[in-house]
N, C-alpha and C positions, 0 to 999 in steps of 0.2 A: 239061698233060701229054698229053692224047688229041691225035692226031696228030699229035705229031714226039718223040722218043726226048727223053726226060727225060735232063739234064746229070748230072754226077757228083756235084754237091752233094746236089741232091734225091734220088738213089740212097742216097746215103750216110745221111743224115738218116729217109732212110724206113726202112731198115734196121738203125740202128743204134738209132730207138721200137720198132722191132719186137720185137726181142732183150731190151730193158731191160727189168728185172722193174718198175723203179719209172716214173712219170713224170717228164721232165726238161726243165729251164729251157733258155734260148736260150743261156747261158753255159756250162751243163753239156753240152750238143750242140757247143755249139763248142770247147770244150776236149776235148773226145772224140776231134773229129774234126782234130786237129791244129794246134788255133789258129785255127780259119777265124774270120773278120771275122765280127760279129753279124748285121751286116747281112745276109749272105750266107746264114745261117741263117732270119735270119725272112725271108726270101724264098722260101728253099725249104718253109720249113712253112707262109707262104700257097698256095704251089702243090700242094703236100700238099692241104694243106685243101683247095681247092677241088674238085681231082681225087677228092677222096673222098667228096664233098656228098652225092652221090646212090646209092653202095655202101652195102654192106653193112657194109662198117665206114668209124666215120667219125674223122677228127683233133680234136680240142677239146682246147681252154686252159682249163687252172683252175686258178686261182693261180698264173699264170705257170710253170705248168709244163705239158706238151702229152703226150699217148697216146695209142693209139687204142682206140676204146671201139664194143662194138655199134653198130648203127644202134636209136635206141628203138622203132622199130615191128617190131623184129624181136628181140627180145629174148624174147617168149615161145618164141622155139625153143629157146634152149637151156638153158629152166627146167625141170630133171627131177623137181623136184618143187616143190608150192607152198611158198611161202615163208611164217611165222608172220610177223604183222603184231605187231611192240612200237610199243602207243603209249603218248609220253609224256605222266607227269602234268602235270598243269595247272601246276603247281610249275618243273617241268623246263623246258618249253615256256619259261613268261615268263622264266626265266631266262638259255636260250640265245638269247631273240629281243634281253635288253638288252644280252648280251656281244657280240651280232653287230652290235650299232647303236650298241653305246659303249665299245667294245675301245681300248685294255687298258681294263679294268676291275676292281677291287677287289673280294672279299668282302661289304665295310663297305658300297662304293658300290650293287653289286646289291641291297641290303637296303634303302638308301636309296631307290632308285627305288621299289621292292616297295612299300616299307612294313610289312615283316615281317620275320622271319628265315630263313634261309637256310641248309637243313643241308646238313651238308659232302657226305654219300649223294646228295644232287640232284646237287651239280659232279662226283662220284664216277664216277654214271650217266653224264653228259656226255662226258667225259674218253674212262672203257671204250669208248663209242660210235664216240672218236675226232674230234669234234665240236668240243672245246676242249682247250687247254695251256695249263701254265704260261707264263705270256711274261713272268716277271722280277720285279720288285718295285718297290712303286712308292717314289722315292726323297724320305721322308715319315719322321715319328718314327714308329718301329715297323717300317716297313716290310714292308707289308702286300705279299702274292703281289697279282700281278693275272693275268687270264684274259685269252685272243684266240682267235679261232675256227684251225681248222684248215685245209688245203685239201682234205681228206677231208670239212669240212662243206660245200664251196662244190659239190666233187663230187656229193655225195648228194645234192644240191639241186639240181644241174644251174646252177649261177653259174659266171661265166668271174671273178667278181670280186664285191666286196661293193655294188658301185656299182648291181650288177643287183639288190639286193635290194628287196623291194617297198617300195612307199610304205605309209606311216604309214594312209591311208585304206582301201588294198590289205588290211593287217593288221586293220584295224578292220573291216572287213566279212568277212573269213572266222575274227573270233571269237576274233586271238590276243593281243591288246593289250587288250581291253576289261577282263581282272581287275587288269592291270599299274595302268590310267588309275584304276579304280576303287579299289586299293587307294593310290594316290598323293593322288588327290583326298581321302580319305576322312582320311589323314594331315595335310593343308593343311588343311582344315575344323576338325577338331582341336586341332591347333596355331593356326591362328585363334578360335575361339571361347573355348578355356578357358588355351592355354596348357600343358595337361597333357601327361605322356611319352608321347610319339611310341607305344613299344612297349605300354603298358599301353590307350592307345586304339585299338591295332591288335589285340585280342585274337579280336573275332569274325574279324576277318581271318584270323587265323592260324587258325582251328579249320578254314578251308576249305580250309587247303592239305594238303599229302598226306600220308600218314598218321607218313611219316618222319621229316615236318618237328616235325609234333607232339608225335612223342617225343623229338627230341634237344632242342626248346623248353621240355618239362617236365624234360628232366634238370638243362638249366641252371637 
């Protein structure tokens, strides 16, 4: 765009993210704008992007839908006050790290992997967060809900996509997979050695998870 007058596509396209309360797909931009060819769209939101690499505000994708957002090293300016850090339990954590690495995923399934139980306040917190939805049910006897992440969670994450997410050793070194590995392993050991229910040899397990889990585990 820097030196020579941007065309009427990329006019349009930059002005009509502007305006949007929400972020919008390359389908929803072209249907906005009259039908235009997709092509012609992601064309202009590459040149978007680029022209805005190094402003103050900049274009980005996530989840296939595109807005313009702060620049992050400038994003203390227009924090008027500190913001309360919520972090999540340890409980919370493993379970949005198995929905974002094995979506859709089941209730039943998230517990299988754990090797504990799974109370409903953990996916509750998630959900509020904006993190996970329902995505349907899986078509099974019973037909259990199953979970998918959001693109509010790819956003707060800073992913254009799930593809960006870290590797498995990534997670193991800053500490978020290792109760996941340990309560799995400890379940296969178990279940090898004696044969005995899964749940009843996962007990010390459950005592570590969070406090919520613990009491809807004694209600049942």
């Amino acid at each position: 765009m820097s030196g020579k007058r941007p065309d009427d596509t990329v006019r349009a396209v930059e002005a009509t993210l502007f305006a949007s309360e929400e972020p919008m797909t390359v389908d929803a931009l072209a249907g906005h704008l009259g039908g235009l060819e997709n092509a012609a769209v992601r064309e202009a939101l590459k040149e978007l992007q680029e022209h805005y690499s190094e402003r103050g505000l900049q274009l980005v994708e996530r989840g296939k839908r595109w807005h313009f957002e702060t620049a992050p090293d400038l994003a203390h300016l227009l924090r008027r006050e500190r913001e309360q850090v919520r972090r999540l339990s340890r409980a919370a954590t493993e379970v949005l790290a198995i929905i974002a690495y094995h979506e859709p995923v089941s209730r039943a399934e998230i517990e299988a992997i754990r090797g504990v139980q799974t109370a409903k306040g953990t996916l509750d917190v998630l959900m509020e967060a904006g993190w996970i939805k329902l995505a349907g049910r899986r078509e099974v006897p019973g037909r259990p809900v199953i979970y998918a992440t959001t693109p509010e969670f790819l956003d707060h994450f800073g992913l254009s996509s799930r593809r960006d997410l870290p590797g498995i050793d990534e997670l193991k070194a800053a500490g978020l997979l290792d109760p996941v590995d340990d309560a799995y392993d400890a379940l296969q050991e178990d279940q090898g050695e004696d044969g005995s229910d899964p749940e009843e040899a996962d007990a010390d397990t459950c005592e570590a998870s969070d406090d919520s889990e613990t009491a809807e585990s004694s209600a049942v």
